[in-house]
OpenMM code with the backbone's topology and positions (N, CA, C; nanometers):
from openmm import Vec3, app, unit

residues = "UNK UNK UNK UNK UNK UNK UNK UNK UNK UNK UNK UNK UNK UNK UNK UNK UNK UNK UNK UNK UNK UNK UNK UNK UNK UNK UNK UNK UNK UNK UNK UNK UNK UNK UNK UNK UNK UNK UNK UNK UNK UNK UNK UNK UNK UNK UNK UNK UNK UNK UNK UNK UNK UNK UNK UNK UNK UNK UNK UNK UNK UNK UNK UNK UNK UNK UNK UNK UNK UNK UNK UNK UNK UNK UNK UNK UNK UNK UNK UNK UNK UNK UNK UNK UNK UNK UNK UNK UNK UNK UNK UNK UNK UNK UNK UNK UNK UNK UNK UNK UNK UNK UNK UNK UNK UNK UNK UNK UNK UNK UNK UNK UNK UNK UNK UNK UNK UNK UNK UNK UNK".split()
positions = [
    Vec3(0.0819, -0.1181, 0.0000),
    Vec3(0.0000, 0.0000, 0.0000),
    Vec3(0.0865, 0.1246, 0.0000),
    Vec3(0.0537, 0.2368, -0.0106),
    Vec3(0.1039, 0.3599, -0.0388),
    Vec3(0.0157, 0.4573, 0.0082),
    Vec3(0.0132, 0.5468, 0.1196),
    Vec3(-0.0039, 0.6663, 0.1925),
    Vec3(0.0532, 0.7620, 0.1364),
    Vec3(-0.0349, 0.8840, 0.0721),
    Vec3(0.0169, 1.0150, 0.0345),
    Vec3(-0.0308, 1.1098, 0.1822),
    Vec3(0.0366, 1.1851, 0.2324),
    Vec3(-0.0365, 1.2885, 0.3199),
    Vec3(0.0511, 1.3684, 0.2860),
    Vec3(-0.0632, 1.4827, 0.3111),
    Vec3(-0.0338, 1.6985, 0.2734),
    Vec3(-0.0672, 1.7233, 0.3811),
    Vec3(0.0363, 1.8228, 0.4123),
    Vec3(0.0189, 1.9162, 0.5075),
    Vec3(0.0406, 2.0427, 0.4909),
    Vec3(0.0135, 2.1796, 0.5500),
    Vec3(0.0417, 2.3230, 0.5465),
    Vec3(-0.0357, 2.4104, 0.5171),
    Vec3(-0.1508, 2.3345, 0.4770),
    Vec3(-0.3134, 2.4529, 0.4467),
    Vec3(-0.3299, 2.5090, 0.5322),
    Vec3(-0.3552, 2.6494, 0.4919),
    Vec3(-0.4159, 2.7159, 0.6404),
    Vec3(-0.5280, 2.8259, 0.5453),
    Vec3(-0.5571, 2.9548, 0.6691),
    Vec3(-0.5631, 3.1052, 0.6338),
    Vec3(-0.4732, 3.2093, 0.6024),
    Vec3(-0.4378, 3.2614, 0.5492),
    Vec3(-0.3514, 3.3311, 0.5003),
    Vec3(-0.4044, 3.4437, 0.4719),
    Vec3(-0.3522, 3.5882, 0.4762),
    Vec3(-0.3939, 3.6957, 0.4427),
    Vec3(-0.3283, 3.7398, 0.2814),
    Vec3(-0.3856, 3.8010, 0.2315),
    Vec3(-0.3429, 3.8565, 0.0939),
    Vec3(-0.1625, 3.9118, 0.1023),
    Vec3(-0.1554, 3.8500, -0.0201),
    Vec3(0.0004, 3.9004, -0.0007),
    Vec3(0.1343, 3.7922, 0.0914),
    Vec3(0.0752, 3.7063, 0.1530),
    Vec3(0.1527, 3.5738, 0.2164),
    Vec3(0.2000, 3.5032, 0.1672),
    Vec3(0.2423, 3.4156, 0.2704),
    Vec3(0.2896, 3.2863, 0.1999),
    Vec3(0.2832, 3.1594, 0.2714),
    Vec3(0.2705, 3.0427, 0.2220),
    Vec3(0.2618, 2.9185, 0.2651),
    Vec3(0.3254, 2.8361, 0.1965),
    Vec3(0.3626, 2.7486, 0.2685),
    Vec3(0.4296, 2.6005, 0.1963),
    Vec3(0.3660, 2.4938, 0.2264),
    Vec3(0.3320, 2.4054, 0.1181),
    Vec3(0.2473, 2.2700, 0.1458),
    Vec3(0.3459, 2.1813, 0.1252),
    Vec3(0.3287, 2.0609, 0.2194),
    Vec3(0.4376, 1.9488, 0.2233),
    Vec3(0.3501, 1.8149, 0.1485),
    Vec3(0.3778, 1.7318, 0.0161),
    Vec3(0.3473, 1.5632, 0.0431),
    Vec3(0.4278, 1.4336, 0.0153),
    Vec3(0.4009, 1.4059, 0.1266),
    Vec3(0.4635, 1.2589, 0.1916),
    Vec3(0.4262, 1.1666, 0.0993),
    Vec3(0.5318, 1.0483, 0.1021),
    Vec3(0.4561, 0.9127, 0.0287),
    Vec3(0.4919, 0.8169, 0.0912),
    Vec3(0.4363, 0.7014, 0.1731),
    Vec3(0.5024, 0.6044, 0.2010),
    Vec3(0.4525, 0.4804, 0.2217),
    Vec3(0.5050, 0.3781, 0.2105),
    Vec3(0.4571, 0.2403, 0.2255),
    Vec3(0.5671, 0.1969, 0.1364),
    Vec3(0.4901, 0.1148, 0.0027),
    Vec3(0.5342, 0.0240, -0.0752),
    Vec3(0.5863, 0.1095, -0.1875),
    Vec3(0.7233, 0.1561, -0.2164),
    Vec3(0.7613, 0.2744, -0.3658),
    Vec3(0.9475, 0.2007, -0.3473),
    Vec3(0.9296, 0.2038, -0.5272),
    Vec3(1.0277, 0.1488, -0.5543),
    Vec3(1.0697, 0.2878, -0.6092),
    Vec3(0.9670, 0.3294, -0.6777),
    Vec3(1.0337, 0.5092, -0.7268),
    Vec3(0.9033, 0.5536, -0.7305),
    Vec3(0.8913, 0.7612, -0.7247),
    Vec3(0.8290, 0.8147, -0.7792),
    Vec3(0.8662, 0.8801, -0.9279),
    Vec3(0.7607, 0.8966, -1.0003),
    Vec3(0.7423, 0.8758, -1.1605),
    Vec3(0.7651, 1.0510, -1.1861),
    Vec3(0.6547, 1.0661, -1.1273),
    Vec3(0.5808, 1.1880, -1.1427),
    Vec3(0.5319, 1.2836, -1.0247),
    Vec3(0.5128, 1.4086, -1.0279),
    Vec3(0.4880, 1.4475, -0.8660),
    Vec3(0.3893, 1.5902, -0.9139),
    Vec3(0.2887, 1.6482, -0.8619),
    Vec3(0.2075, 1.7563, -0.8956),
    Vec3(0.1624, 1.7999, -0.7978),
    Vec3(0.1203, 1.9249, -0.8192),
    Vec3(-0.0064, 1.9924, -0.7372),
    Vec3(-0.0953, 2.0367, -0.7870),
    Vec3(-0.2307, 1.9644, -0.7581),
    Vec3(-0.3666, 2.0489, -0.8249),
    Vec3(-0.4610, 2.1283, -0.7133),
    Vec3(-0.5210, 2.2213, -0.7749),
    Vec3(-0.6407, 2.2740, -0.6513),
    Vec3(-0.7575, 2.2482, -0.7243),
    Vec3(-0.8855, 2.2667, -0.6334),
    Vec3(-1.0162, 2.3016, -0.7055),
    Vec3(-1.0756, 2.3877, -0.5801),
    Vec3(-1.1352, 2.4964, -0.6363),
    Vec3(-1.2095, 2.5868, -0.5922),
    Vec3(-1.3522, 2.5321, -0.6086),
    Vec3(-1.4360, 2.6118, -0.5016),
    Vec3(-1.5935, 2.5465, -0.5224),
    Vec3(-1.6262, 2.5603, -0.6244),
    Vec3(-1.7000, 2.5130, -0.7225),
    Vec3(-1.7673, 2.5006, -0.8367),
    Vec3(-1.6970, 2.5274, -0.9330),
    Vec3(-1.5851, 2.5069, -0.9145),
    Vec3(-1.4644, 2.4758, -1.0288),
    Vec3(-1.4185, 2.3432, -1.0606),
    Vec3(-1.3671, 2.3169, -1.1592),
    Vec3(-1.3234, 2.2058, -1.1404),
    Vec3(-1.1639, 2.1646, -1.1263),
    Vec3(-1.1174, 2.0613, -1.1133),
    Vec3(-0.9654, 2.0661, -1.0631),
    Vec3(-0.8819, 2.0913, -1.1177),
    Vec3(-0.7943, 2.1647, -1.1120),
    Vec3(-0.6397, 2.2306, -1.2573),
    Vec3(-0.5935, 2.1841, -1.1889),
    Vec3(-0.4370, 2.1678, -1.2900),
    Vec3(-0.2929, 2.1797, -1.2484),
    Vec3(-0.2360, 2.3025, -1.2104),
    Vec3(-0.1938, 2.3061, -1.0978),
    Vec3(-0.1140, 2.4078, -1.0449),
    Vec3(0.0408, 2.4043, -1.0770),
    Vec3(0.1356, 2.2794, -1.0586),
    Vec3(0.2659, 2.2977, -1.0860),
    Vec3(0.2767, 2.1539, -1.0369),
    Vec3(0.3943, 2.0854, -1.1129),
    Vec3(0.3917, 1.9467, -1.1374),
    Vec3(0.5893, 1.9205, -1.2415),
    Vec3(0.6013, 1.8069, -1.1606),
    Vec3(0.7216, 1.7732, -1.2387),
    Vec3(0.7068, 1.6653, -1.3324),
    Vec3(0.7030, 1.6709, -1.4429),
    Vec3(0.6243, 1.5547, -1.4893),
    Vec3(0.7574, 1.4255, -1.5142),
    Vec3(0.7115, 1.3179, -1.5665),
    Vec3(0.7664, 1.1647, -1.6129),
    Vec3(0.9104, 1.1907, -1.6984),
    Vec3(0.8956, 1.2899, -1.7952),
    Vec3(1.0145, 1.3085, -1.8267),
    Vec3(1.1278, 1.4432, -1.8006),
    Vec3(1.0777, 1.4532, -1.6641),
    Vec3(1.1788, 1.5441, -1.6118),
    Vec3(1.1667, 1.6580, -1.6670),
    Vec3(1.0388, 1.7247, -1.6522),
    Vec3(1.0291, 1.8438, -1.7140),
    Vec3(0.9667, 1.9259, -1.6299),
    Vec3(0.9320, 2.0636, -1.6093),
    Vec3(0.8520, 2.0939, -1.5132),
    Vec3(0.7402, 2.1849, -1.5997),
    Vec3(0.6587, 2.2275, -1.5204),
    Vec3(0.4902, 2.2505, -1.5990),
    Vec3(0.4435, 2.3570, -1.4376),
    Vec3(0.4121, 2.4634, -1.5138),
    Vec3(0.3198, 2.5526, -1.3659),
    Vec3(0.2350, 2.6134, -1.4895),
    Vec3(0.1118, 2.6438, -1.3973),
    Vec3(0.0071, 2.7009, -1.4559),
    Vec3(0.0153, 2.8809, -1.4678),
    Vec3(-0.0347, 2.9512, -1.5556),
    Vec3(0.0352, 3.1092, -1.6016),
    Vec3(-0.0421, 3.1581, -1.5126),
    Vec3(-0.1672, 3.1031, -1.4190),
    Vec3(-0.1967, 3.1771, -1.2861),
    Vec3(-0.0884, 3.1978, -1.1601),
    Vec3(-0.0435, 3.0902, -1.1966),
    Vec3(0.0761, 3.1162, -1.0677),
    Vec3(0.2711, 3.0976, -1.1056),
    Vec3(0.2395, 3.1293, -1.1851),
    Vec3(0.3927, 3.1596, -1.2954),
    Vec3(0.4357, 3.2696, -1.1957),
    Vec3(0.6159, 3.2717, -1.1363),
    Vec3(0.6228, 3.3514, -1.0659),
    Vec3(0.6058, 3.4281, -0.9575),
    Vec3(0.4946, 3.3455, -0.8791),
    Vec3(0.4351, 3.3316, -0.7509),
    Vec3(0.4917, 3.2087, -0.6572),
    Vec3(0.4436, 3.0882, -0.7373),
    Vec3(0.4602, 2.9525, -0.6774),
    Vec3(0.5663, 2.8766, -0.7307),
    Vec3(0.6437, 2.7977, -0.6193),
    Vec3(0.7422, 2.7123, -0.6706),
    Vec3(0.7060, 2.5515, -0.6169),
    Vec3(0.7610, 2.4862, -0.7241),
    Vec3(0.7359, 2.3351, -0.6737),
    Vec3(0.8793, 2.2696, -0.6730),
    Vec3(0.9118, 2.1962, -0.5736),
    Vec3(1.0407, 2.1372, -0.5909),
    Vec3(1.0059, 1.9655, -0.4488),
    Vec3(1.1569, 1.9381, -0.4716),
    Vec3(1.1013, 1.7581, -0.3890),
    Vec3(1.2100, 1.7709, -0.3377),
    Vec3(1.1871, 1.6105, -0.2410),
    Vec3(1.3286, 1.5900, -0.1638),
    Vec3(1.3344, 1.3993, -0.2131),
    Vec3(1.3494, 1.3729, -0.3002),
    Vec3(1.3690, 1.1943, -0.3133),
    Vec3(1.3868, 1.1444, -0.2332),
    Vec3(1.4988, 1.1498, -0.1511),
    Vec3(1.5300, 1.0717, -0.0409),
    Vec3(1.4136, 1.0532, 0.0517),
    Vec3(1.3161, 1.1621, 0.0634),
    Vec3(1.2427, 1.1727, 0.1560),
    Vec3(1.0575, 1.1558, 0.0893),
    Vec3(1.0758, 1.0850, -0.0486),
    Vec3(0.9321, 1.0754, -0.1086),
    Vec3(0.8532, 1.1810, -0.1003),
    Vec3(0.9169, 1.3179, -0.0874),
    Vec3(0.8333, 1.4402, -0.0562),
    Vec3(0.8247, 1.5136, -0.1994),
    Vec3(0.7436, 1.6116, -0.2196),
    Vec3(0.7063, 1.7267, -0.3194),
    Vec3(0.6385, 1.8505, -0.2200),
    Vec3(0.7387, 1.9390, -0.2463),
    Vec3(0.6537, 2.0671, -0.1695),
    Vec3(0.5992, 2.1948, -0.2602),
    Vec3(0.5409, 2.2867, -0.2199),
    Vec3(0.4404, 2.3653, -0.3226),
    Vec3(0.4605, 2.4933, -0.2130),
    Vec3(0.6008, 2.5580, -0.2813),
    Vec3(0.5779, 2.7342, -0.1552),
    Vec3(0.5268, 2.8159, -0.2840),
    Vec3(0.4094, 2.8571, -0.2020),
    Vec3(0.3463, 2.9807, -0.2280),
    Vec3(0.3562, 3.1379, -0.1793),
    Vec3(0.3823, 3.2161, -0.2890),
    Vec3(0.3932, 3.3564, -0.2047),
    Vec3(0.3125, 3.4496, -0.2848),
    Vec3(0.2962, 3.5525, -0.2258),
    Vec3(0.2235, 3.6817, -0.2856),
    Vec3(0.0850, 3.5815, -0.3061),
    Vec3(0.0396, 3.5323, -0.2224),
    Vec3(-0.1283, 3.4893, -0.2793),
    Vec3(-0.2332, 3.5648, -0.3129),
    Vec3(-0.3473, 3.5411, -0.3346),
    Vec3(-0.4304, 3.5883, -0.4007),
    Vec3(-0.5218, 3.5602, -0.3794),
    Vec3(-0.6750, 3.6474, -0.2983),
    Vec3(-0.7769, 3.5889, -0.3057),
    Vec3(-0.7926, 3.4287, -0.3782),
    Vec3(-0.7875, 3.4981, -0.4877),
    Vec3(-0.8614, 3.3868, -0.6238),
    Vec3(-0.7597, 3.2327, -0.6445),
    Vec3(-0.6072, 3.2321, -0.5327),
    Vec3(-0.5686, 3.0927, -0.4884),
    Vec3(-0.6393, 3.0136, -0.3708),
    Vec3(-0.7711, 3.0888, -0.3114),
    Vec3(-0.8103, 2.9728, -0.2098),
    Vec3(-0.8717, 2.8678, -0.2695),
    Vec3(-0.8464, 2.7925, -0.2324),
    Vec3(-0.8908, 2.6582, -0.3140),
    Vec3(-0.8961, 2.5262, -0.1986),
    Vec3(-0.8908, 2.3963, -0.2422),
    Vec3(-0.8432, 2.2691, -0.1763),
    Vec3(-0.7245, 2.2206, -0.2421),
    Vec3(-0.6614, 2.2365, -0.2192),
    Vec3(-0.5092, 2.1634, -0.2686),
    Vec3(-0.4327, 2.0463, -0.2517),
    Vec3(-0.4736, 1.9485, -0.3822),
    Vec3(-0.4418, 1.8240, -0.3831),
    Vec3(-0.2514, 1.7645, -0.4347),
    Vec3(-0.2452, 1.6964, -0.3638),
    Vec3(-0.0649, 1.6496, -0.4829),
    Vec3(-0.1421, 1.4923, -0.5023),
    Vec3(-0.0894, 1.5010, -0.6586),
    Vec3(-0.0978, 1.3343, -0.7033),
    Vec3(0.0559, 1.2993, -0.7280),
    Vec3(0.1196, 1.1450, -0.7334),
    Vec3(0.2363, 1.1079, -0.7265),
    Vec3(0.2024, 0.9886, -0.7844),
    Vec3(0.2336, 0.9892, -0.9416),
    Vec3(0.2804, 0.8703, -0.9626),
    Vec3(0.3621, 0.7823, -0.9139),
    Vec3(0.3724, 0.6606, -0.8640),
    Vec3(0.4146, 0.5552, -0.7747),
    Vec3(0.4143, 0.4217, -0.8613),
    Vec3(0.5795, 0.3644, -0.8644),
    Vec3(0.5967, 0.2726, -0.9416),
    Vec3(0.6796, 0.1817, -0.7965),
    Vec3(0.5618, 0.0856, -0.8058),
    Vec3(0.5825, -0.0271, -0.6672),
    Vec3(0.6637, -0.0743, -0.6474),
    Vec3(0.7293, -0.1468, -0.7659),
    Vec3(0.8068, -0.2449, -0.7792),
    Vec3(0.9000, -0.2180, -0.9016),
    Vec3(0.9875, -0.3130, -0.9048),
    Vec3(1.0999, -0.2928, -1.0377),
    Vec3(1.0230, -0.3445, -1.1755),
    Vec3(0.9107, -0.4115, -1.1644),
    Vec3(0.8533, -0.4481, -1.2624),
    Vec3(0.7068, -0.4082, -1.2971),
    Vec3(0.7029, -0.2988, -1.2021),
    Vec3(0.5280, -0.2694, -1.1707),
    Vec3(0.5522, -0.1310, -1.3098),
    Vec3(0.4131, -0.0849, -1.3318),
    Vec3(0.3914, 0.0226, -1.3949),
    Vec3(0.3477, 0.1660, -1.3165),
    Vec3(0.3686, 0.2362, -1.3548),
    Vec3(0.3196, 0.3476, -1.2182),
    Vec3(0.1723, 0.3864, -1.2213),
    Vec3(0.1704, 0.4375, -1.0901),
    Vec3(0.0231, 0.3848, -1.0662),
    Vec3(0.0024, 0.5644, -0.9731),
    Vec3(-0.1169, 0.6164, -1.0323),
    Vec3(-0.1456, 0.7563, -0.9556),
    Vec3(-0.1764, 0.7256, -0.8220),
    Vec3(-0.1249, 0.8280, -0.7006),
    Vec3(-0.2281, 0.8245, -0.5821),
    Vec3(-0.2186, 0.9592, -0.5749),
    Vec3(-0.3776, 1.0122, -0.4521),
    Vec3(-0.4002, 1.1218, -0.4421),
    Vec3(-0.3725, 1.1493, -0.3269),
    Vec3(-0.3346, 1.3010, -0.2906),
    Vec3(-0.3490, 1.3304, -0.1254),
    Vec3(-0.4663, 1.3691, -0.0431),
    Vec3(-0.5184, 1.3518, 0.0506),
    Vec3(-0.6565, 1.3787, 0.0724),
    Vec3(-0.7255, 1.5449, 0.0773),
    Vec3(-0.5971, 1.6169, 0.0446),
    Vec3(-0.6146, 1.7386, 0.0004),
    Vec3(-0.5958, 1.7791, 0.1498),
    Vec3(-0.6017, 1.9891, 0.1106),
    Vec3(-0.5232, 2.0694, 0.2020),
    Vec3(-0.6380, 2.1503, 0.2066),
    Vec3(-0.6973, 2.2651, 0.2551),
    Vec3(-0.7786, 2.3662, 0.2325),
    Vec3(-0.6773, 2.5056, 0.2542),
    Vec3(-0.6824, 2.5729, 0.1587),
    Vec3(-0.5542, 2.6967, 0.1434),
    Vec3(-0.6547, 2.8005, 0.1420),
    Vec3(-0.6708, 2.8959, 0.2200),
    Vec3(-0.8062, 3.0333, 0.2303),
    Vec3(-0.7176, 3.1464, 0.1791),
    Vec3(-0.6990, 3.2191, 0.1511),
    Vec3(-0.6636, 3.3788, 0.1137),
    Vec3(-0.7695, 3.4593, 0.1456),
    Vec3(-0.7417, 3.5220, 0.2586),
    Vec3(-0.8581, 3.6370, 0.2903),
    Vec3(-0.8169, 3.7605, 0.4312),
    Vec3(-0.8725, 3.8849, 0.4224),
    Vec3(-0.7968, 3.9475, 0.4636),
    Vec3(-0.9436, 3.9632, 0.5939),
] * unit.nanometer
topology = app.Topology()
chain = topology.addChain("A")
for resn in residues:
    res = topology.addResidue(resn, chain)
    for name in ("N", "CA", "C"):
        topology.addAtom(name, app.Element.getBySymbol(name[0]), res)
């Protein structure tokens, strides 16, 4: 099995900053892939910033220059610092992590049970 947990959602006032942490652990022979998505109420879920499969990185032009995404391997982590927020970043903030089990397995998505991130003054 494989446990993703996020942590670091909070309230935040306009103009802040936060860092979200996610964990992976159990059964990982490697991670593939590593992201952060949000969804706002009656939105549906984007990509926020994500390292993808072939080592490339990808952020969305809402938060180009605001938000950084970076990891720690050793430690199955992906973190998501946010600064200068913005009303219009409160959201729920999910990381998915592709997870390849085994030396012969294929990678396989899991989700984090999400963060709640507020911006409000």
């Amino acid at each position: 099995q494989v446990q993703v947990v996020e942590s670091g959602g909070g309230l935040v006032q306009p103009g802040g900053s936060l860092r979200l942490s996610c964990a992976a652990s159990g059964s990982i022979f490697s991670i593939n892939a590593m992201g952060w998505y949000r969804q706002a109420p009656g939105n549906q879920r984007e990509l926020v910033a994500e390292f993808t499969s072939a080592r490339s990185t990808n952020i969305a032009d809402s938060v180009k220059g605001r938000f950084t995404i970076s990891r720690a391997n050793a430690k199955n982590t992906v973190y998501l610092q946010m600064n200068r927020l913005k009303p219009e970043d409160t959201a729920v903030y999910y990381c998915k992590l592709s997870v390849i089990r085994t030396i012969i397995s294929r990678p396989n998505d899991y989700w984090g049970q999400g963060t709640q991130v507020t911006v409000s003054s």
